[in-house]
C-alpha positions as CSV (number, residue, x, y, z in Angstrom):
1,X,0.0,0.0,0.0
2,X,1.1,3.3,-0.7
3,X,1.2,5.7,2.8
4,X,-0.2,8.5,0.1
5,X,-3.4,6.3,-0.5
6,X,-4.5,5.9,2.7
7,X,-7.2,8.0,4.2
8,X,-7.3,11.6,4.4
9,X,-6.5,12.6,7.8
10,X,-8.6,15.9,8.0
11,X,-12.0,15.8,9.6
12,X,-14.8,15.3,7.8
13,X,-16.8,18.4,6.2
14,X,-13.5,20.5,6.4
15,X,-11.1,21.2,3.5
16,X,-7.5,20.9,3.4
17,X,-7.2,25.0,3.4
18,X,-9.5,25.1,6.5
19,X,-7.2,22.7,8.4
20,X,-4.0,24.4,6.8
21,X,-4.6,28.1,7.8
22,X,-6.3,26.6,11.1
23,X,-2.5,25.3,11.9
24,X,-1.2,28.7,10.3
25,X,-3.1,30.6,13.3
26,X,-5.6,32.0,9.9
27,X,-9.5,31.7,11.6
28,X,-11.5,29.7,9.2
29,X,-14.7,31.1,9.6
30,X,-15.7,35.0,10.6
31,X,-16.9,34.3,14.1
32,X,-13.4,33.3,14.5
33,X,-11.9,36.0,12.4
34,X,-14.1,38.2,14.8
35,X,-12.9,37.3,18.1
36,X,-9.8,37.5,16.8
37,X,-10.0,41.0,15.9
38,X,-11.3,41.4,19.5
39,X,-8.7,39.5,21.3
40,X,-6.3,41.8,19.4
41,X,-8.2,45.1,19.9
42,X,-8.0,44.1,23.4
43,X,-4.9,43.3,23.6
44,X,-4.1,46.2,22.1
45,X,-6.4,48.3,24.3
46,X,-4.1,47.0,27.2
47,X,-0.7,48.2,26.0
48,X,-1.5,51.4,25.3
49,X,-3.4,51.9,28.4
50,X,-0.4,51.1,30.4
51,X,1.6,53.1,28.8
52,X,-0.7,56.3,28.9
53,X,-1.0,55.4,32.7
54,X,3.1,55.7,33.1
55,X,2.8,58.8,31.3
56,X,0.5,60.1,33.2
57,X,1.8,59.0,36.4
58,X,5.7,60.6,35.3
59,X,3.6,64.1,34.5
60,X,1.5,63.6,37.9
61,X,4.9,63.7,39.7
62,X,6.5,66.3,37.8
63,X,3.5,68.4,38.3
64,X,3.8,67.9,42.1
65,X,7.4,68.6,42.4
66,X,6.8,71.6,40.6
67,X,4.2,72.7,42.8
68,X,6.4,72.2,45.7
69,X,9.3,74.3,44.3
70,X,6.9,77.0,43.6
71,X,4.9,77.1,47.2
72,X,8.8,77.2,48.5
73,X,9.8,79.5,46.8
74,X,6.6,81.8,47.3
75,X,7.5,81.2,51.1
76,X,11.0,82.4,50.9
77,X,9.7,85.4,49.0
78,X,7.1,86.6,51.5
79,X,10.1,85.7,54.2
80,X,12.4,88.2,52.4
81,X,9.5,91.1,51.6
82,X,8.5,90.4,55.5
83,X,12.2,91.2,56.5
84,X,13.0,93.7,53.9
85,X,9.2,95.8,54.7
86,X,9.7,95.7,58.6
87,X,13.0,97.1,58.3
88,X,11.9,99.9,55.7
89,X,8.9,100.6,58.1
90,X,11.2,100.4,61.6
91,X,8.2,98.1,62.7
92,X,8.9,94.0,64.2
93,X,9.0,91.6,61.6
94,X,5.7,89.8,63.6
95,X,3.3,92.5,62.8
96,X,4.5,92.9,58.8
97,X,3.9,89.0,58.8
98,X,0.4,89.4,60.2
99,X,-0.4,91.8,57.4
100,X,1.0,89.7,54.7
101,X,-1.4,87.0,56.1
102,X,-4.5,88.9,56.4
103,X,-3.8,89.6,52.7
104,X,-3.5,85.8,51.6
105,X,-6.4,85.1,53.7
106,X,-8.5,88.3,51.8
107,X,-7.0,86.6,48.7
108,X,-7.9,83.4,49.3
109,X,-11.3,84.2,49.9
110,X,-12.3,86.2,46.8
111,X,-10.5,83.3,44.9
112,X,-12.8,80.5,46.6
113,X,-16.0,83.2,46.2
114,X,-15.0,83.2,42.1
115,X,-14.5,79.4,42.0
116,X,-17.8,78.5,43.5
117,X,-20.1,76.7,40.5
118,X,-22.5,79.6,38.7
119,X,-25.2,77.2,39.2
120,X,-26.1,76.6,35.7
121,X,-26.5,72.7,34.6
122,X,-23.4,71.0,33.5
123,X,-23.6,70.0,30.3
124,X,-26.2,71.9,28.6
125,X,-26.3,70.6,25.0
126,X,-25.7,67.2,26.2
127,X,-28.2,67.0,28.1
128,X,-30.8,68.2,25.7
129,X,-29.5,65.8,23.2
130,X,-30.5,63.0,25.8
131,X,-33.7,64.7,26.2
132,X,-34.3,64.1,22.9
133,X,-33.1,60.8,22.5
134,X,-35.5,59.9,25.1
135,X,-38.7,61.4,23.8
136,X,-37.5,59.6,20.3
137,X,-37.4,56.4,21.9
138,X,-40.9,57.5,23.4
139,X,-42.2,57.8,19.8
140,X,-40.7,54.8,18.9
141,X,-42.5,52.8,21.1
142,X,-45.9,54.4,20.2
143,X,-45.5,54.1,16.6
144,X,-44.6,50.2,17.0
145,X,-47.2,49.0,19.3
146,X,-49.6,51.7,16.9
147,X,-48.7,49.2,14.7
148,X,-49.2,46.3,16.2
């Protein structure tokens, strides 16, 4: 007998293609070709999204050290102008400082006053496009079970 005569060793209602791009990682049918595409997109998904987070996590501590070396370095400043004004004004360096922190706190305030919300809705157009979406849907389910 010759070994190339003997039965063919692929499953029955599968081609020989199916079987070879089936060892060749190729999907043979789309629901394969499908998840597939999804496994990858996934997969994909992942990478980037670690990368973005160590990105954002390198600009997040940048960003703080930054804000440390400028809150130091506004502290030094009001330290100097503290010394430098009580000196000019013959006055202790005590009562200078006390000013300089009724006008942060003064400051302060009117900043917090002009950051409070304005009390309009977030998301104005948004939410009127949801608005409409809903009464959409609404008529939708009129007309169908008008039809019905």
């Amino acid at each position: 007998m010759n070994p190339s005569s003997d039965a063919d060793p692929t499953p029955s209602g599968e081609s020989r293609s199916a079987v070879e791009n089936q060892s060749q990682g190729i999907p043979s049918n789309w629901r394969e070709a499908l998840m597939a595409l999804i496994a990858s997109r996934v997969t994909l998904i992942q990478l980037e999204s670690k990368e973005a987070a160590t990105a954002g996590a390198q600009r997040g501590i940048y960003l703080i050290a930054a804000i440390c070396a400028v809150f130091f370095a506004w502290a030094l400043l009001i330290a100097g102008l503290v010394a430098i004004l009580s000196e000019a004004i013959e006055k202790p360096w005590s009562w200078v400082a006390i000013g300089f922190a009724i006008l942060h706190l003064l400051a302060g305030f009117i900043l917090v006053k002009l950051a409070k919300p304005s009390g309009a809705p977030a998301f104005p157009i948004t939410r009127a496009e949801f608005q409409k979406d809903r009464e959409w849907i609404e008529n939708f389910k009129q007309n169908q079970k008008s039809n019905d």
